[in-house]
LODONU-980372 format. One line per field, with one value per residue (C-alpha): residue number from 1; residue in one letter; y, x, z. Coordinates in Angstrom, 2 decimals. Example, Ala and Ser with C-alpha at 12.3 -4.5 7.8 and 13.67 -1.06 7.14 Angstrom:
BEGIN
pos: (1	2);
code: (a	s);
Y: (-4.50	-1.06);
X: (12.30	13.67);
Z: (7.80	7.14);
// end
This chain:
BEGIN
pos: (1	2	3	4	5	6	7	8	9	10	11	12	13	14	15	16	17	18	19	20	21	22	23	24	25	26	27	28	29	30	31	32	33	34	35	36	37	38	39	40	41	42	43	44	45	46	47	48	49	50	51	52	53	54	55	56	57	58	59	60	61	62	63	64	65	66	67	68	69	70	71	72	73	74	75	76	77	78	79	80	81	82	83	84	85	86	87	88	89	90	91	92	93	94	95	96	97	98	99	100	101	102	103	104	105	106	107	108	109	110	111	112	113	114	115	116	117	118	119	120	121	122	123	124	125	126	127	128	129	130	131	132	133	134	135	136	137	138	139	140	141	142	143	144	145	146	147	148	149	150	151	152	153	154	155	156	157	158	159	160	161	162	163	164	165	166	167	168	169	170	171	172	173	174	175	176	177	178	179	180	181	182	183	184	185	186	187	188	189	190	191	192	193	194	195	196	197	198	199	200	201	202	203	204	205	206	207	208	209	210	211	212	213);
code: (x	x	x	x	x	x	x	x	x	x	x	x	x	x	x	x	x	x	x	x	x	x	x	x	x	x	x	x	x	x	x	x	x	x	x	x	x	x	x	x	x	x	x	x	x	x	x	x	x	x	x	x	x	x	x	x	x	x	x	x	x	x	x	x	x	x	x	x	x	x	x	x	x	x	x	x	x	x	x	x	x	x	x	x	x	x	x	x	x	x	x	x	x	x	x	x	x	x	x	x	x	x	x	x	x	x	x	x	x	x	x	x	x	x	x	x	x	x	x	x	x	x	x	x	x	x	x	x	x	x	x	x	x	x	x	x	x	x	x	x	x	x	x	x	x	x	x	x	x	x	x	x	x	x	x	x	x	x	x	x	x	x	x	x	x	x	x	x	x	x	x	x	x	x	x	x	x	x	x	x	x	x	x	x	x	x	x	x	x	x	x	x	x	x	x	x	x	x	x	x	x	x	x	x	x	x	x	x	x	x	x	x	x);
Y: (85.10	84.09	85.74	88.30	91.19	93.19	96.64	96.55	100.32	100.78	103.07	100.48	97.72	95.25	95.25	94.52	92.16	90.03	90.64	89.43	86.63	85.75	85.54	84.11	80.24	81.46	81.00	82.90	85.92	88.16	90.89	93.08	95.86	97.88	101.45	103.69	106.09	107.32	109.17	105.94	104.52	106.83	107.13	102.81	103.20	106.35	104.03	100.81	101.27	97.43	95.88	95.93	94.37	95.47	97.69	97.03	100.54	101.69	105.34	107.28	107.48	110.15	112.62	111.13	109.43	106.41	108.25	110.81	108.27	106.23	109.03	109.58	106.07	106.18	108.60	107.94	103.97	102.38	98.94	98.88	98.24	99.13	97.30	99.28	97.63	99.40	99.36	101.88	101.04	105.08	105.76	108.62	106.52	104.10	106.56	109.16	105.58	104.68	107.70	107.89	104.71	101.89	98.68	96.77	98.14	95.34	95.73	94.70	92.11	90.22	86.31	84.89	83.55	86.85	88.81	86.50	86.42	90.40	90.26	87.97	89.74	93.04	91.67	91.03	94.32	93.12	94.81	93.27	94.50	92.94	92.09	95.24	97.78	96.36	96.73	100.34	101.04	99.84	102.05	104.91	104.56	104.17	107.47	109.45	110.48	111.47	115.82	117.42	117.99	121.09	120.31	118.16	115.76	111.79	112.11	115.34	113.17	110.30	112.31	114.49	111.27	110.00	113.18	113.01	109.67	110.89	110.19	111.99	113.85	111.41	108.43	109.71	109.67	105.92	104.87	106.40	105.95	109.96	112.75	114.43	117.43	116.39	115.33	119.09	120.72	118.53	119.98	123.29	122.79	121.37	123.74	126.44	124.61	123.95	127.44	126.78	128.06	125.24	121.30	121.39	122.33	120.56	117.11	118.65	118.91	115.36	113.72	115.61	114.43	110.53	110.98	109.10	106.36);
X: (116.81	120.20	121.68	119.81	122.14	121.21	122.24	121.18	120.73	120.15	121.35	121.04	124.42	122.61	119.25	121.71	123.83	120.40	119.03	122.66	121.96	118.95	119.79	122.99	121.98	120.37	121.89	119.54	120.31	123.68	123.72	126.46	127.19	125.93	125.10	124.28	121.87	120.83	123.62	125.70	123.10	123.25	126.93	127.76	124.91	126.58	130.09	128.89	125.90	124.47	125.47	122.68	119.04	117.10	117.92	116.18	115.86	115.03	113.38	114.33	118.29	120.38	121.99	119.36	116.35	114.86	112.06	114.48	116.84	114.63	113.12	115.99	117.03	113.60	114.56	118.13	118.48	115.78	116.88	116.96	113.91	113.27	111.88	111.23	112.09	110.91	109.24	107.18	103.37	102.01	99.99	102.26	105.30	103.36	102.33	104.97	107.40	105.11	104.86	108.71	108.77	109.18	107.45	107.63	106.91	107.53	108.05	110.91	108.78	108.38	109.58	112.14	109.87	108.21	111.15	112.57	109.14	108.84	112.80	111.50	108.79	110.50	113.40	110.54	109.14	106.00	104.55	104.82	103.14	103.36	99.56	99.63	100.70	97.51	95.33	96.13	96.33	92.65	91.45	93.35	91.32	88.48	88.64	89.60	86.36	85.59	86.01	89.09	88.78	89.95	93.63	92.67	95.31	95.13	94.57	92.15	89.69	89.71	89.21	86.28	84.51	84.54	83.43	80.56	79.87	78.76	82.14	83.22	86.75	87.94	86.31	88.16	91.19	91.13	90.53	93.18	95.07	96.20	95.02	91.81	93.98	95.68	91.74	90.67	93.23	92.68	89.00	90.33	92.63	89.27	87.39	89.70	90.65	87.10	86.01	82.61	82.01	80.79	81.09	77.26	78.94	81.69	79.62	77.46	80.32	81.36	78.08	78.04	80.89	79.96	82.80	80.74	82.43);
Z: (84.34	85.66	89.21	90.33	91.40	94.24	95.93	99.54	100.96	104.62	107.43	109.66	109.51	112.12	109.45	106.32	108.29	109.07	105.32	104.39	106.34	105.27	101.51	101.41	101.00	97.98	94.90	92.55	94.91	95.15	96.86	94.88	97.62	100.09	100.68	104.04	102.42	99.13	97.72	97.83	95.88	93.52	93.22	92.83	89.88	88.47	88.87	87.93	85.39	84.21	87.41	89.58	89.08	92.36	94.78	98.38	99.47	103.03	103.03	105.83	105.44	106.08	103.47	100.73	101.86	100.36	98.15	97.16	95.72	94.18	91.39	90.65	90.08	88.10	85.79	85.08	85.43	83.58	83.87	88.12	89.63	92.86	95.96	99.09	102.17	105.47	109.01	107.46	107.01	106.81	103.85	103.44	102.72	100.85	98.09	98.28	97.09	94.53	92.79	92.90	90.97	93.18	92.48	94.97	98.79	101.99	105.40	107.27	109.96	106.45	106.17	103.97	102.05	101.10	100.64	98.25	96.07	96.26	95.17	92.03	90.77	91.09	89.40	86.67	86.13	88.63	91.18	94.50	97.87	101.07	102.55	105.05	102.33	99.87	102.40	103.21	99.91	99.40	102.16	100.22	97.10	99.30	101.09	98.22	97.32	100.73	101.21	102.62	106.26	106.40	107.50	110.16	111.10	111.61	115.21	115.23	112.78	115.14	118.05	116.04	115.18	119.21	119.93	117.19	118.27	121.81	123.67	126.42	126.62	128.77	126.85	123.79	125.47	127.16	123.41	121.93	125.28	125.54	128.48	128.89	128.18	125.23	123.80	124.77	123.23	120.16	120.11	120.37	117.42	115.10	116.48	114.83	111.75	111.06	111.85	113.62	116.70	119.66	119.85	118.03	114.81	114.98	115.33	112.10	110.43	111.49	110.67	107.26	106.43	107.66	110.37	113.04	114.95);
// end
Protein backbone atom coordinates (compact mmCIF):
# COMPACT_ATOMS: atom_id res chain seq x y z
CA UNK A 1 0.00 0.00 0.00
CA UNK A 2 1.42 3.33 -1.07
CA UNK A 3 0.23 6.87 0.83
CA UNK A 4 -2.39 6.40 2.91
CA UNK A 5 -4.95 9.24 2.35
CA UNK A 6 -6.76 10.49 5.18
CA UNK A 7 -9.95 12.76 5.93
CA UNK A 8 -9.63 14.13 9.42
CA UNK A 9 -13.30 15.12 10.87
CA UNK A 10 -13.48 16.96 14.11
CA UNK A 11 -15.40 19.90 15.61
CA UNK A 12 -12.66 20.70 17.51
CA UNK A 13 -9.64 22.91 15.27
CA UNK A 14 -7.12 22.78 18.40
CA UNK A 15 -7.64 18.52 18.38
CA UNK A 16 -6.98 18.44 14.39
CA UNK A 17 -4.28 21.02 14.60
CA UNK A 18 -2.39 18.55 17.29
CA UNK A 19 -3.46 15.25 15.20
CA UNK A 20 -2.01 17.38 12.21
CA UNK A 21 0.87 17.67 14.13
CA UNK A 22 1.39 14.56 15.14
CA UNK A 23 1.34 12.89 11.67
CA UNK A 24 3.03 15.15 9.58
CA UNK A 25 6.75 13.63 9.83
CA UNK A 26 5.13 10.68 8.47
CA UNK A 27 5.45 9.93 5.10
CA UNK A 28 3.14 6.88 4.74
CA UNK A 29 0.43 9.30 6.15
CA UNK A 30 -1.48 12.36 4.30
CA UNK A 31 -4.03 13.78 5.66
CA UNK A 32 -6.14 14.98 2.44
CA UNK A 33 -8.59 17.57 4.19
CA UNK A 34 -10.49 18.35 6.93
CA UNK A 35 -14.05 18.49 7.96
CA UNK A 36 -16.05 20.18 11.15
CA UNK A 37 -18.79 17.61 11.40
CA UNK A 38 -20.39 14.94 9.47
CA UNK A 39 -22.10 16.48 6.67
CA UNK A 40 -18.71 17.78 5.42
CA UNK A 41 -17.70 14.37 5.48
CA UNK A 42 -20.18 13.33 3.56
CA UNK A 43 -20.19 16.07 1.06
CA UNK A 44 -15.86 15.94 0.17
CA UNK A 45 -16.76 11.95 -0.38
CA UNK A 46 -19.86 12.79 -2.48
CA UNK A 47 -17.21 15.49 -4.36
CA UNK A 48 -14.21 13.58 -4.41
CA UNK A 49 -15.15 9.74 -4.55
CA UNK A 50 -11.57 7.43 -4.65
CA UNK A 51 -9.66 9.98 -2.78
CA UNK A 52 -9.76 9.14 0.65
CA UNK A 53 -8.59 5.79 2.49
CA UNK A 54 -9.56 6.41 6.28
CA UNK A 55 -11.47 8.81 7.71
CA UNK A 56 -10.66 9.57 11.60
CA UNK A 57 -14.07 10.42 12.71
CA UNK A 58 -14.97 12.10 16.04
CA UNK A 59 -18.74 11.25 17.11
CA UNK A 60 -20.33 13.95 18.75
CA UNK A 61 -20.21 16.84 16.00
CA UNK A 62 -22.62 19.19 15.26
CA UNK A 63 -25.16 19.15 12.24
CA UNK A 64 -24.16 15.23 11.70
CA UNK A 65 -22.64 13.37 14.41
CA UNK A 66 -19.91 10.91 14.11
CA UNK A 67 -22.17 7.59 14.14
CA UNK A 68 -24.59 9.20 11.90
CA UNK A 69 -21.98 9.85 9.27
CA UNK A 70 -20.29 6.93 9.39
CA UNK A 71 -23.45 4.39 8.18
CA UNK A 72 -23.81 6.24 5.83
CA UNK A 73 -20.28 6.27 4.69
CA UNK A 74 -20.87 2.39 5.25
CA UNK A 75 -23.39 2.03 2.88
CA UNK A 76 -22.48 4.31 0.11
CA UNK A 77 -18.48 4.30 0.11
CA UNK A 78 -17.30 0.87 0.30
CA UNK A 79 -13.76 1.47 -0.21
CA UNK A 80 -13.32 4.13 3.08
CA UNK A 81 -12.82 2.60 6.14
CA UNK A 82 -13.48 4.18 9.09
CA UNK A 83 -11.52 4.77 12.36
CA UNK A 84 -13.26 6.41 15.25
CA UNK A 85 -11.28 8.77 17.11
CA UNK A 86 -12.85 10.09 20.47
CA UNK A 87 -12.64 10.95 24.28
CA UNK A 88 -15.46 8.70 24.38
CA UNK A 89 -15.00 5.34 26.37
CA UNK A 90 -19.15 4.66 27.10
CA UNK A 91 -20.27 1.35 26.04
CA UNK A 92 -22.94 3.23 24.36
CA UNK A 93 -20.65 4.90 21.88
CA UNK A 94 -18.59 1.94 21.58
CA UNK A 95 -21.35 -0.25 20.07
CA UNK A 96 -23.68 2.25 18.64
CA UNK A 97 -20.02 2.98 16.15
CA UNK A 98 -19.56 -0.48 15.53
CA UNK A 99 -22.73 -1.38 14.36
CA UNK A 100 -22.57 1.72 12.08
CA UNK A 101 -19.58 0.20 10.48
CA UNK A 102 -16.55 1.52 11.91
CA UNK A 103 -13.58 -0.66 12.38
CA UNK A 104 -11.45 0.78 14.20
CA UNK A 105 -12.54 2.71 17.67
CA UNK A 106 -9.42 4.81 19.76
CA UNK A 107 -9.46 7.36 22.12
CA UNK A 108 -8.03 10.60 21.81
CA UNK A 109 -5.41 10.27 25.21
CA UNK A 110 -3.88 7.57 22.67
CA UNK A 111 0.09 7.86 21.64
CA UNK A 112 1.52 8.34 18.32
CA UNK A 113 2.49 5.22 18.19
CA UNK A 114 -1.01 3.75 18.52
CA UNK A 115 -2.74 6.01 16.37
CA UNK A 116 -0.54 5.37 13.57
CA UNK A 117 -0.95 1.35 13.98
CA UNK A 118 -4.91 1.73 14.38
CA UNK A 119 -4.52 4.13 11.07
CA UNK A 120 -2.64 0.92 9.37
CA UNK A 121 -4.74 -1.75 10.08
CA UNK A 122 -7.84 0.18 9.32
CA UNK A 123 -6.37 1.24 6.18
CA UNK A 124 -6.23 -2.74 5.80
CA UNK A 125 -9.66 -3.76 6.29
CA UNK A 126 -8.53 -4.83 10.17
CA UNK A 127 -10.11 -4.19 13.09
CA UNK A 128 -8.27 -2.14 15.52
CA UNK A 129 -9.34 -1.24 19.22
CA UNK A 130 -7.49 0.69 21.58
CA UNK A 131 -6.84 -1.47 25.08
CA UNK A 132 -9.75 0.50 27.04
CA UNK A 133 -12.41 -0.01 24.29
CA UNK A 134 -11.50 -4.19 24.31
CA UNK A 135 -11.84 -4.30 27.64
CA UNK A 136 -15.28 -2.73 27.84
CA UNK A 137 -16.24 -4.50 25.14
CA UNK A 138 -15.43 -7.84 26.98
CA UNK A 139 -17.48 -6.81 29.93
CA UNK A 140 -20.32 -6.16 27.27
CA UNK A 141 -20.43 -9.71 26.07
CA UNK A 142 -20.10 -10.62 29.55
CA UNK A 143 -23.20 -9.00 30.91
CA UNK A 144 -25.33 -9.75 28.09
CA UNK A 145 -26.72 -12.72 29.40
CA UNK A 146 -27.47 -11.11 32.57
CA UNK A 147 -31.71 -9.94 32.75
CA UNK A 148 -32.90 -6.48 31.98
CA UNK A 149 -33.17 -4.42 35.05
CA UNK A 150 -36.13 -3.04 34.47
CA UNK A 151 -34.94 0.41 33.06
CA UNK A 152 -32.65 1.03 35.71
CA UNK A 153 -29.96 3.36 34.78
CA UNK A 154 -25.99 3.04 35.23
CA UNK A 155 -26.04 4.85 38.41
CA UNK A 156 -29.46 3.37 39.97
CA UNK A 157 -27.74 -0.32 39.53
CA UNK A 158 -24.67 0.78 41.34
CA UNK A 159 -26.46 2.42 43.96
CA UNK A 160 -29.06 -0.82 44.23
CA UNK A 161 -26.09 -3.13 44.59
CA UNK A 162 -24.48 -0.79 47.72
CA UNK A 163 -27.67 -0.83 49.02
CA UNK A 164 -27.99 -4.77 48.63
CA UNK A 165 -24.64 -5.07 49.86
CA UNK A 166 -25.64 -3.61 53.35
CA UNK A 167 -24.49 0.07 52.71
CA UNK A 168 -25.94 2.83 54.23
CA UNK A 169 -27.45 5.94 52.24
CA UNK A 170 -24.74 7.88 53.16
CA UNK A 171 -22.09 5.06 52.61
CA UNK A 172 -23.47 4.79 49.08
CA UNK A 173 -23.02 8.19 48.53
CA UNK A 174 -19.15 8.71 49.84
CA UNK A 175 -18.49 5.82 47.25
CA UNK A 176 -19.90 7.17 44.47
CA UNK A 177 -19.00 10.64 45.93
CA UNK A 178 -22.86 12.18 45.49
CA UNK A 179 -25.46 13.41 48.58
CA UNK A 180 -27.38 11.35 50.91
CA UNK A 181 -30.23 12.98 49.05
CA UNK A 182 -29.31 12.38 45.66
CA UNK A 183 -28.73 8.29 46.96
CA UNK A 184 -32.47 8.52 48.44
CA UNK A 185 -34.00 9.77 45.67
CA UNK A 186 -32.14 7.20 43.56
CA UNK A 187 -33.91 4.47 45.82
CA UNK A 188 -37.05 6.08 45.25
CA UNK A 189 -36.62 6.01 41.50
CA UNK A 190 -35.70 1.78 41.74
CA UNK A 191 -38.10 1.45 44.02
CA UNK A 192 -40.72 2.58 41.34
CA UNK A 193 -39.09 1.22 38.30
CA UNK A 194 -38.81 -2.06 39.94
CA UNK A 195 -42.30 -2.00 41.29
CA UNK A 196 -41.79 -3.65 44.77
CA UNK A 197 -42.84 -2.08 47.59
CA UNK A 198 -39.89 -1.57 50.62
CA UNK A 199 -35.94 -1.71 50.52
CA UNK A 200 -36.52 -5.80 51.47
CA UNK A 201 -37.59 -6.35 47.91
CA UNK A 202 -35.57 -4.31 46.31
CA UNK A 203 -32.31 -6.14 47.82
CA UNK A 204 -34.31 -9.61 46.64
CA UNK A 205 -34.46 -8.37 43.56
CA UNK A 206 -30.75 -7.35 43.70
CA UNK A 207 -29.48 -10.62 45.06
CA UNK A 208 -31.67 -12.50 42.43
CA UNK A 209 -30.32 -10.92 40.00
CA UNK A 210 -26.42 -11.38 41.48
CA UNK A 211 -26.38 -7.45 41.86
CA UNK A 212 -24.46 -7.65 45.20
CA UNK A 213 -21.43 -5.50 45.62
Amino acid sequence: MGTIKLLLADDHLIIRDGIKLMLKKNSELEIVTEANNGKEVIDYLTKNPNTIDVVLMDINMMEMNGIEATQFITEHFKNVNVLALTMHAEETYIINMLKAGALGYILKESGINELVSAIKSVAAGQKYYSNEVSVTMINSLMNEDKPKLSGLSERETEVLSHIAGGSTNKEVGDILCISGRTVETHRRNILAKLEVRNTAEMIRYAIENDLVA
